[in-house]
C-alpha positions as semicolon CSV with decimal commas, in nm:
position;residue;x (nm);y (nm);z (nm)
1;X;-0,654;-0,409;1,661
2;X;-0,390;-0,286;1,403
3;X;-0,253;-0,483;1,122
4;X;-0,009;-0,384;0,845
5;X;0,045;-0,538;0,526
6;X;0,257;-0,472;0,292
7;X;0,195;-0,556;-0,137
8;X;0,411;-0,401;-0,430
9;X;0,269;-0,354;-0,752
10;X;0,569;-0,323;-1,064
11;X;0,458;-0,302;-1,386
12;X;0,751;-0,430;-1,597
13;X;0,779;-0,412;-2,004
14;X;0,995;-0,322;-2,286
15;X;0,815;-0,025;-2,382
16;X;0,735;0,099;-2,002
17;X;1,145;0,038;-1,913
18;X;1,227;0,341;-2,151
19;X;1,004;0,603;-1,985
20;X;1,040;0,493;-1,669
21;X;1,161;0,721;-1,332
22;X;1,168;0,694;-0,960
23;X;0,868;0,971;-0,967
24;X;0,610;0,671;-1,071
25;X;0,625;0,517;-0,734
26;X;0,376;0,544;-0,461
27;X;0,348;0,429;-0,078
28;X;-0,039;0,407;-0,014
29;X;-0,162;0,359;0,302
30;X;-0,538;0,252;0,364
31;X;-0,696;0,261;0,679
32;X;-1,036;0,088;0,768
33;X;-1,308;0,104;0,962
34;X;-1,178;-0,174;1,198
35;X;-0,856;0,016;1,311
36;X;-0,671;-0,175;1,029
37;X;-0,387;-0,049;0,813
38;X;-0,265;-0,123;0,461
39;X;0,037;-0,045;0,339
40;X;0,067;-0,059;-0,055
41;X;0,372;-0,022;-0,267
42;X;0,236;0,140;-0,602
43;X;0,366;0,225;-0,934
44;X;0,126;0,463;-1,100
45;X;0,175;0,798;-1,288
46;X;-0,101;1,026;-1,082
47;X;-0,186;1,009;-0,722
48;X;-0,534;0,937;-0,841
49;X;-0,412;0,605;-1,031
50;X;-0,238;0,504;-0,736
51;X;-0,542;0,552;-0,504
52;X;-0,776;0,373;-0,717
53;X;-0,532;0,067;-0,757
54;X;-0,482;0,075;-0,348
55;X;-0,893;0,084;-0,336
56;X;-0,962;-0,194;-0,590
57;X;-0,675;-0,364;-0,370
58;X;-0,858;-0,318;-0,046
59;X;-1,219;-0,405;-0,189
60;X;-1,051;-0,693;-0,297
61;X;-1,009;-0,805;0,126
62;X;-1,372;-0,681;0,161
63;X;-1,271;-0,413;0,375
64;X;-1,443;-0,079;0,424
65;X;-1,251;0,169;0,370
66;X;-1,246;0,488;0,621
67;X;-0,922;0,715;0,456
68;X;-0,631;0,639;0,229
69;X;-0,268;0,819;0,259
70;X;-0,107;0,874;-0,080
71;X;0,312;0,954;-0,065
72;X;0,549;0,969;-0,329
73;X;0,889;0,859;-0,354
74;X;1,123;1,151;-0,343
């Protein structure tokens, strides 16, 4: 059984506006042990922020986690 779900995460603020660029966001995908897929949206400035947001995300559903896909925006 597959299901996909999609959440953004924008992190909005007067200070963050001025530095911001299209290379902060992330499409995350994290698959589980269950066949299940999750599909985050995720602004972040490493691929290692945006995978630990997408984890704490997916611990969140008490899901266990088999491998997570981290993309950029080009």
């Amino acid at each position: 059984m597959t299901a996909t779900v999609q959440t953004s995460i924008f992190c909005h603020s007067r200070l963050y506006n001025k530095r911001y660029f299209s290379g902060n966001l992330y499409t995350v995908y994290v698959n589980t042990e269950d066949g299940e897929s999750h599909e985050y949206e995720i602004e972040a400035n490493t691929f290692a922020e945006a995978t630990k947001q997408a984890e704490e995300m997916a611990y969140g559903l008490f899901t266990d986690i088999t491998y997570i896909e981290v993309y950029q925006f080009a």
